[in-house]
PALUMMI-498150 format. One record per residue: x, y, z of N, C-alpha, C, O in turn; residue in three letters; residue number from 0. Coordinates in Angstrom, 2 decimals, decimal comma. Layout:
N
<<X; Y; Z>; <X; Y; Z>; <X; Y; Z>; <X; Y; Z>; "ALA"; NUM>
...
END
This chain:
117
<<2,03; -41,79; -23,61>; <1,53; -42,39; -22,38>; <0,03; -42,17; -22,31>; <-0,46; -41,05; -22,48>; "UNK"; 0>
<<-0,75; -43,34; -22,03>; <-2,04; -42,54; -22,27>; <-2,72; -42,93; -20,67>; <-2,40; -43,60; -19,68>; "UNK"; 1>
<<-3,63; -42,20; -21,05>; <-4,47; -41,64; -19,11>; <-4,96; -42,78; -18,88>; <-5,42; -43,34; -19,87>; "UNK"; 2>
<<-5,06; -43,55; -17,52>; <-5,72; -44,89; -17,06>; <-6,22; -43,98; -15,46>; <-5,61; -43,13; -14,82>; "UNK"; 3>
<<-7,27; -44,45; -15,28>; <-7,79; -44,45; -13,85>; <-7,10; -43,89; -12,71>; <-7,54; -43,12; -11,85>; "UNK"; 4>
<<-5,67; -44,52; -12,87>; <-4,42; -43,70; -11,81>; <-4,33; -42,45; -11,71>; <-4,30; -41,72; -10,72>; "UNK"; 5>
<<-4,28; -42,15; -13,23>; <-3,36; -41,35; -13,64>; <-4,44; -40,02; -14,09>; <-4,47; -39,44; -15,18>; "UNK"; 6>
<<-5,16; -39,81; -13,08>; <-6,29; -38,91; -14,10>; <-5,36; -37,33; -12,92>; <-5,26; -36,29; -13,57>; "UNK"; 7>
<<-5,07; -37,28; -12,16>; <-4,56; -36,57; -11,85>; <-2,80; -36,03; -12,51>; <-2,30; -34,92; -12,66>; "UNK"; 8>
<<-2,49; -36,90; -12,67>; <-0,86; -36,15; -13,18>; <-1,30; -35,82; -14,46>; <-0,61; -34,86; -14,78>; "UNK"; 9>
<<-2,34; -36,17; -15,68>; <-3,37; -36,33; -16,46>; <-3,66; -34,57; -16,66>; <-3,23; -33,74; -17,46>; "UNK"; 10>
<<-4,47; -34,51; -15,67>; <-4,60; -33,34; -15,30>; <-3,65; -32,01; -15,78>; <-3,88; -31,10; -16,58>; "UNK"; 11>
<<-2,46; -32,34; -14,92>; <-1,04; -31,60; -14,45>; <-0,56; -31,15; -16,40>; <-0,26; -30,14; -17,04>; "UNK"; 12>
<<-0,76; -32,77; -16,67>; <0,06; -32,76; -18,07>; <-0,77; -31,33; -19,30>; <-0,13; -30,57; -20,04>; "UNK"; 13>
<<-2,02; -31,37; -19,16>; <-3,34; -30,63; -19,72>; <-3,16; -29,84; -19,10>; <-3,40; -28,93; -19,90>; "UNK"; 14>
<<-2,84; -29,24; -18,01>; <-2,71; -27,44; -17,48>; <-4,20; -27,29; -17,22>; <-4,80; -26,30; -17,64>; "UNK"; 15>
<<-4,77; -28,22; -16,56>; <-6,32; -28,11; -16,02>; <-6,39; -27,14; -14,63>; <-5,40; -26,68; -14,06>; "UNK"; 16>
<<-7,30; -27,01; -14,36>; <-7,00; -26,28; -12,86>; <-9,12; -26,64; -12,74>; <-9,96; -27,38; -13,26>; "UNK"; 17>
<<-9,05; -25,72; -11,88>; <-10,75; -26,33; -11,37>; <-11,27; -25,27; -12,29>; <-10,57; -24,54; -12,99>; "UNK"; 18>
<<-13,18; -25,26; -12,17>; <-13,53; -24,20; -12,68>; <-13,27; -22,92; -12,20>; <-12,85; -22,54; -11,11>; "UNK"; 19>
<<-13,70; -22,13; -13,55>; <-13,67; -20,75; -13,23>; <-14,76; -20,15; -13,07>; <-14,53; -19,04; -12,57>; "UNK"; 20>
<<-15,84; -20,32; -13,23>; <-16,80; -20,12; -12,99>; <-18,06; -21,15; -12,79>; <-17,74; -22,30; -13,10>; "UNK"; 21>
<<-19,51; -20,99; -12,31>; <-20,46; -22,06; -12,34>; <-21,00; -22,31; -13,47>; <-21,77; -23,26; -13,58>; "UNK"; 22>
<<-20,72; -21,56; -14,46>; <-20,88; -22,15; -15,97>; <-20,20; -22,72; -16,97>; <-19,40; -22,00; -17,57>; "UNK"; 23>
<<-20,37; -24,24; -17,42>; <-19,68; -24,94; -18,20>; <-19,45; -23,84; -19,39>; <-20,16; -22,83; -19,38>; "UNK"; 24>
<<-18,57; -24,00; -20,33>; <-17,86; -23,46; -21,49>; <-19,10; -23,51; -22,58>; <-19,75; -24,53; -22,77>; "UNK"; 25>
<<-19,24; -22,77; -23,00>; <-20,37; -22,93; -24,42>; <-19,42; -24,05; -25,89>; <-18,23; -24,23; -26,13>; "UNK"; 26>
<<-20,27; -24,39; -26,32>; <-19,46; -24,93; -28,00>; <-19,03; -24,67; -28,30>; <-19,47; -23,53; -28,15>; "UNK"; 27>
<<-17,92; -24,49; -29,02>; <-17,86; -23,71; -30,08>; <-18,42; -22,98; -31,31>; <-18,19; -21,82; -31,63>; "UNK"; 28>
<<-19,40; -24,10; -32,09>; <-20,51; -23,84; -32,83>; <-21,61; -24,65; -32,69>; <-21,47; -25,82; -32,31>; "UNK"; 29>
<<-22,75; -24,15; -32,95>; <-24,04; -25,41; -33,08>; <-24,33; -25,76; -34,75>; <-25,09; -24,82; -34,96>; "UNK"; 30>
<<-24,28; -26,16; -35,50>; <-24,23; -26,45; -36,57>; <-25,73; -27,66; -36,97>; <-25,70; -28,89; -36,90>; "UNK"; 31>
<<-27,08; -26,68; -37,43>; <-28,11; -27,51; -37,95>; <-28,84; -28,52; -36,88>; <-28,07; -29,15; -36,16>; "UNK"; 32>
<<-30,29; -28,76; -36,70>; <-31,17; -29,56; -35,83>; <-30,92; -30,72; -36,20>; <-30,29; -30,43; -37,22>; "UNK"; 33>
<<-30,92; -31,72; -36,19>; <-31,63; -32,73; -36,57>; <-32,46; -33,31; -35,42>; <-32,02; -33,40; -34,27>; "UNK"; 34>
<<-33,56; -33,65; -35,75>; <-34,58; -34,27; -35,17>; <-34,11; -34,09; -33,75>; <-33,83; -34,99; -32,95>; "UNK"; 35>
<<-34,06; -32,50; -33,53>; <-34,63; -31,82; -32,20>; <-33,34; -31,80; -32,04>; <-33,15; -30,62; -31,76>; "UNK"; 36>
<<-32,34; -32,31; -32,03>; <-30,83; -32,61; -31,33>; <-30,00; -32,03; -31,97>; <-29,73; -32,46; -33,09>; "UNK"; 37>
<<-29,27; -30,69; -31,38>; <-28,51; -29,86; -32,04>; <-27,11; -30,12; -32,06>; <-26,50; -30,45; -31,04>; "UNK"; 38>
<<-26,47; -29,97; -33,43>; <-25,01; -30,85; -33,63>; <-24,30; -29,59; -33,64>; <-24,55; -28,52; -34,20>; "UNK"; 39>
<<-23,15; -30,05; -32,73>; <-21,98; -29,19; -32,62>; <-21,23; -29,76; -33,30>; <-21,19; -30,95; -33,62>; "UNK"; 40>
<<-20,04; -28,22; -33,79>; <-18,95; -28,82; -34,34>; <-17,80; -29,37; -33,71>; <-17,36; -28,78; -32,72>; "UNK"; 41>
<<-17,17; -30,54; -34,18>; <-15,84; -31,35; -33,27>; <-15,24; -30,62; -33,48>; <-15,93; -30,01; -34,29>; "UNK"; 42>
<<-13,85; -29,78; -33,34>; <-12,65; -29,46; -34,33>; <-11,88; -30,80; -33,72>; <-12,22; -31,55; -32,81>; "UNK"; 43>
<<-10,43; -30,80; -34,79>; <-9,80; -31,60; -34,63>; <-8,64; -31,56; -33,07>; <-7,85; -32,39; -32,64>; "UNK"; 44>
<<-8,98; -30,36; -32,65>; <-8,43; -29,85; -31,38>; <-8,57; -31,15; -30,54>; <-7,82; -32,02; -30,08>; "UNK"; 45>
<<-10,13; -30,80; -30,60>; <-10,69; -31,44; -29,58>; <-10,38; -32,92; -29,38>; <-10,33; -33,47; -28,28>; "UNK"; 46>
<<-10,19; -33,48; -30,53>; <-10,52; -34,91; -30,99>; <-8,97; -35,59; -30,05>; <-8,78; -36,50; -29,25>; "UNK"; 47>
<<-8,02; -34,39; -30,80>; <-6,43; -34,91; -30,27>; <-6,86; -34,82; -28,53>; <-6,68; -35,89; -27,96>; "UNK"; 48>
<<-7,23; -34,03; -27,91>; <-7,01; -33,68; -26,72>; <-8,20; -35,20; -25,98>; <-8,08; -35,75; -24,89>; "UNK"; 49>
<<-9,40; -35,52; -27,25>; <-9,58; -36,75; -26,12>; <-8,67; -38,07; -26,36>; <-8,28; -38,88; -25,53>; "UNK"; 50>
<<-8,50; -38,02; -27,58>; <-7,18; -38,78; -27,69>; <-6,09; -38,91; -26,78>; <-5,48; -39,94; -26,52>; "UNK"; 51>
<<-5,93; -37,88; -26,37>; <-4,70; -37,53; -25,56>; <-5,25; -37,77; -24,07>; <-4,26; -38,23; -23,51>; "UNK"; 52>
<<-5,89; -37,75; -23,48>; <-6,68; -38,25; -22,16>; <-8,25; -37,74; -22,07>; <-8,61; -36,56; -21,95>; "UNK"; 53>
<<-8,88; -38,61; -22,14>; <-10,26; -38,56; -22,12>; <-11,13; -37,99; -21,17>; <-12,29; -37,59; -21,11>; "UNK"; 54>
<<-9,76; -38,12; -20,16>; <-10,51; -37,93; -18,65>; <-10,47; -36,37; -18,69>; <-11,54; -35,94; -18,26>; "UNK"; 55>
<<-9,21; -34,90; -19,22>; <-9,04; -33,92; -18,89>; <-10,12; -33,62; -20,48>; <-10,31; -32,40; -20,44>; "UNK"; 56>
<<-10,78; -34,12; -21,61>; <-11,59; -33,83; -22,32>; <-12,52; -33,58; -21,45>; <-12,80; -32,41; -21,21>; "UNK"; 57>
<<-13,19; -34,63; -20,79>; <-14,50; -34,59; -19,84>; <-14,50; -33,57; -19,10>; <-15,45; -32,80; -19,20>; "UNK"; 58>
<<-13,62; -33,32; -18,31>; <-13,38; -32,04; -16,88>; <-13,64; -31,22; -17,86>; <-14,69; -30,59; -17,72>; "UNK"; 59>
<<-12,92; -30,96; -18,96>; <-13,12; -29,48; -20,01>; <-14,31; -29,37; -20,87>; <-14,71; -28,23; -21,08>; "UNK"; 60>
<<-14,94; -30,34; -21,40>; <-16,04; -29,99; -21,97>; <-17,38; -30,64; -21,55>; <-18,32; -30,61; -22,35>; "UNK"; 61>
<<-17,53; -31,19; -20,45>; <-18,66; -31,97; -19,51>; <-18,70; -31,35; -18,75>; <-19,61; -30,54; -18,92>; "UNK"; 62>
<<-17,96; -31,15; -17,50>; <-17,56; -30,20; -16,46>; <-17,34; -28,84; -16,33>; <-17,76; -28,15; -15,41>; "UNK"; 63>
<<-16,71; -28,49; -17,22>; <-16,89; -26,72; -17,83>; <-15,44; -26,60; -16,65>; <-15,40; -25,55; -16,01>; "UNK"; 64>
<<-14,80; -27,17; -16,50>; <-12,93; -26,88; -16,01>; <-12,19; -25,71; -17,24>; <-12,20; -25,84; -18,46>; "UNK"; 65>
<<-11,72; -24,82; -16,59>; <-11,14; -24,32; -17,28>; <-8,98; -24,47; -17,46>; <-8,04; -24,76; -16,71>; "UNK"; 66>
<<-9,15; -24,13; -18,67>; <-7,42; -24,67; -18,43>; <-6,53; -23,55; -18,18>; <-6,82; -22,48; -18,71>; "UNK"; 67>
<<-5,25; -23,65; -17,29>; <-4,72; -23,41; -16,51>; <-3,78; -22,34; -17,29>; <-3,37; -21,30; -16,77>; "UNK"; 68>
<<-3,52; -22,74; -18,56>; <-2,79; -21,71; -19,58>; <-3,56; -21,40; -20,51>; <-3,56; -21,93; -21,63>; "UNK"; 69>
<<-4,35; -20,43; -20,09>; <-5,36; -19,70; -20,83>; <-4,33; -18,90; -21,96>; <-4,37; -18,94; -23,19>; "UNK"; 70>
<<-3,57; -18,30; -21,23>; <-2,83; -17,37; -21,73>; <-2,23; -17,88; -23,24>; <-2,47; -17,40; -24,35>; "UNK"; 71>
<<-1,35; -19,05; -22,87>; <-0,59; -19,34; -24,00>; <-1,12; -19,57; -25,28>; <-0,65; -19,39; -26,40>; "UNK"; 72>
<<-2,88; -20,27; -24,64>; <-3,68; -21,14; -25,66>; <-4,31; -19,50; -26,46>; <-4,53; -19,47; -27,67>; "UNK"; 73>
<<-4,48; -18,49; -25,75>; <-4,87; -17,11; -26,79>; <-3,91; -16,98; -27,86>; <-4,18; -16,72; -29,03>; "UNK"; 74>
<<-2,43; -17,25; -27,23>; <-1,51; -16,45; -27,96>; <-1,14; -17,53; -28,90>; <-0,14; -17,18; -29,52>; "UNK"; 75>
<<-1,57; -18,69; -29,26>; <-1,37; -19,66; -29,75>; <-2,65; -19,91; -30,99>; <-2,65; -20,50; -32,07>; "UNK"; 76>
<<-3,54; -19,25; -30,34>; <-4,82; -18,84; -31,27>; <-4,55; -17,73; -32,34>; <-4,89; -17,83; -33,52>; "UNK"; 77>
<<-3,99; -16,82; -31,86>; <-3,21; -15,35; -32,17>; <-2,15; -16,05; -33,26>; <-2,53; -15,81; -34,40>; "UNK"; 78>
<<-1,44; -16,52; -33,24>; <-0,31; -16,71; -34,00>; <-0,72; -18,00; -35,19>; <-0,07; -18,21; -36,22>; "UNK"; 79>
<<-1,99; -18,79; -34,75>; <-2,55; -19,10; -36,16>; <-3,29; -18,63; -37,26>; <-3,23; -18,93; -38,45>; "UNK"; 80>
<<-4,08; -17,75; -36,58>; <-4,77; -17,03; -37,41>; <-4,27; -16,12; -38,33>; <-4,80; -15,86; -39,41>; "UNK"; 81>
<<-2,56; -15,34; -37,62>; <-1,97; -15,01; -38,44>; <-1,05; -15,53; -39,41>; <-0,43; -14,86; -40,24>; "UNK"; 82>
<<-1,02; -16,63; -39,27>; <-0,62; -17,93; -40,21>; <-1,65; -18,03; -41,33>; <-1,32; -17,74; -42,48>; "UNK"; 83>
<<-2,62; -18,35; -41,08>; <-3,12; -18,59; -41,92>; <-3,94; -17,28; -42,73>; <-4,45; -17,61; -43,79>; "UNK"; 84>
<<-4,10; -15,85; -42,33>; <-3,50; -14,84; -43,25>; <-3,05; -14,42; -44,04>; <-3,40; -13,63; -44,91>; "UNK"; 85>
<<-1,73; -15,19; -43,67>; <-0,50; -14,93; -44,35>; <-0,34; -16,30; -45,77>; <0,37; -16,39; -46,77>; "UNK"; 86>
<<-1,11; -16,93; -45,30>; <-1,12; -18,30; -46,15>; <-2,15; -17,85; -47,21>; <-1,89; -17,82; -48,41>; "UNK"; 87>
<<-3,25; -17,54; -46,71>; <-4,46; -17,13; -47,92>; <-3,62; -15,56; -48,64>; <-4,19; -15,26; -49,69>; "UNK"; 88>
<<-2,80; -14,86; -48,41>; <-2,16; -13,44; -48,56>; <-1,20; -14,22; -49,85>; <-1,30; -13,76; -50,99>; "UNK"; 89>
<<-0,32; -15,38; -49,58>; <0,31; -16,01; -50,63>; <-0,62; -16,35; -51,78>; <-0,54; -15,86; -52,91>; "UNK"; 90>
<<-1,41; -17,12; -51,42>; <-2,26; -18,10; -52,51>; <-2,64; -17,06; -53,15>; <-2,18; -17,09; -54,30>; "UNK"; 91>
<<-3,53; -15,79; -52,84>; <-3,45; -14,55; -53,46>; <-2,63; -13,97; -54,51>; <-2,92; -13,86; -55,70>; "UNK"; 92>
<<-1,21; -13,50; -53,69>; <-0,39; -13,19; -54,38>; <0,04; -13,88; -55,64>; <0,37; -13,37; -56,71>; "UNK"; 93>
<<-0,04; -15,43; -55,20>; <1,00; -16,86; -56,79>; <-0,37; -16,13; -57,92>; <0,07; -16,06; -59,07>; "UNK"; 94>
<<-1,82; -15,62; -57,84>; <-2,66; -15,61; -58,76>; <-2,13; -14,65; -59,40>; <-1,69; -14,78; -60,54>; "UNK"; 95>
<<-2,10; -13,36; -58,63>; <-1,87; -12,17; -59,16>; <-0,69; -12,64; -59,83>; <-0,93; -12,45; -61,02>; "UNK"; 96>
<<0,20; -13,05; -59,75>; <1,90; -12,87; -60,03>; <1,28; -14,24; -61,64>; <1,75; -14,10; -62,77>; "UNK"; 97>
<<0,21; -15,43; -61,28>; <0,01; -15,93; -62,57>; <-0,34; -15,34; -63,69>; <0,16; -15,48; -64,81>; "UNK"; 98>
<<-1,68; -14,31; -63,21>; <-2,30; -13,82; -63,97>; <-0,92; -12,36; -64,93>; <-0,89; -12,13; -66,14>; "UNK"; 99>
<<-0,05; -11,73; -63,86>; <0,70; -10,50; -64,14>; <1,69; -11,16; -65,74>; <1,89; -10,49; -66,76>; "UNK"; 100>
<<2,19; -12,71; -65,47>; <2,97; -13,95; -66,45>; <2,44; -14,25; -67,23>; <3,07; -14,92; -68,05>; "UNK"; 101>
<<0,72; -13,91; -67,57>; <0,11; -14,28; -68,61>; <-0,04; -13,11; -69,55>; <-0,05; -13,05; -70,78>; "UNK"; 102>
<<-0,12; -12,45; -68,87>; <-0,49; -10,96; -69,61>; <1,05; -10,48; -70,08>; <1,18; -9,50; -70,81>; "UNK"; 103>
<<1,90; -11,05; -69,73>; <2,91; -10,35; -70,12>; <3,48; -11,28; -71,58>; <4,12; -10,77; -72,50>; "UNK"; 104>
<<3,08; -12,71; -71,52>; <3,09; -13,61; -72,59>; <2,61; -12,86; -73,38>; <3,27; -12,62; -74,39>; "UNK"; 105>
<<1,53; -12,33; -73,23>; <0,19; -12,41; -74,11>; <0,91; -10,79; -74,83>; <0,48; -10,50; -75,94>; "UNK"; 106>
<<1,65; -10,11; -74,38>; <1,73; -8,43; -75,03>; <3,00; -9,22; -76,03>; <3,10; -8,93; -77,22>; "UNK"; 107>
<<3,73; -10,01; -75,49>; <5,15; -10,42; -75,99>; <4,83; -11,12; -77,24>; <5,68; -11,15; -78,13>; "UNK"; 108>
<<3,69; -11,68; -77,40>; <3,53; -12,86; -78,84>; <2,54; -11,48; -79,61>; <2,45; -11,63; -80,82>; "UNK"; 109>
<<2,00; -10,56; -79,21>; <1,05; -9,80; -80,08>; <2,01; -8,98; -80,51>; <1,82; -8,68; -81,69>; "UNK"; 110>
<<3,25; -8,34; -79,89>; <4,55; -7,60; -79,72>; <4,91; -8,25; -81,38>; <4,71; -7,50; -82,34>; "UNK"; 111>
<<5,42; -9,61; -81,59>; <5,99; -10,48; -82,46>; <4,90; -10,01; -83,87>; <5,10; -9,35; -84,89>; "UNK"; 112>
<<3,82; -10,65; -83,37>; <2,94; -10,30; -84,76>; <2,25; -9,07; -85,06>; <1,55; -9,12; -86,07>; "UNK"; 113>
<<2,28; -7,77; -84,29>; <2,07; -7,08; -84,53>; <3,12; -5,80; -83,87>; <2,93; -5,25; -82,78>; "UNK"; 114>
<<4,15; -5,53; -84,72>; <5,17; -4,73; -84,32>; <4,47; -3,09; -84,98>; <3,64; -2,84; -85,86>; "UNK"; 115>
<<5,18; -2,33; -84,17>; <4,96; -0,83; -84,40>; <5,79; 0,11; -85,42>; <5,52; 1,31; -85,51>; "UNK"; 116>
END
């Protein structure tokens, strides 16, 4: 369903917006390099879905400095990727070690063959 003019309030509801929390809009996330005076932030793809997803609760959140309403979940949701992806670089790790442990063990097994004790 996407947000029209009506609907910027149930819009809202759907995004877990609430008003600000303070008189200061939200900082960037990152500033990433000048160009000709105009400093570029980075998009994530967060962001992109969420203006995708209604443009209008993008604006309140990153124009307006609105903060959202489930702070909470969105930490613990931060929390549980990071340990994802941990655990993901902890694998890719491990398949090396475990390649490298399969090579070396080739490698004693064919010298084993041609050079016995």
């Amino acid at each position: 369903m996407s947000c029209r003019a009506k609907q910027h309030v149930s819009c809202r509801a759907k995004r877990g917006i609430s008003g600000p929390a303070s008189a200061e809009p939200e900082t960037p996330h990152s500033v990433r390099g000048d160009i000709f005076g105009v400093a570029m932030r980075v998009i994530r793809a967060s962001e992109i879905g969420e203006y995708v997803f209604c443009h209008r609760a993008w604006w309140l959140r990153h124009v307006r400095g609105f903060r959202s309403a489930n702070a909470r979940e969105l930490a613990e949701g931060t929390a549980v990727h990071a340990r994802h992806g941990w655990l993901v670089g902890m694998s890719s790790a491990l398949r090396v070690a475990a390649l490298i442990l399969f090579a070396a063990a080739v490698l004693l097994f064919i010298a084993s063959i041609f050079f016995p004790t």
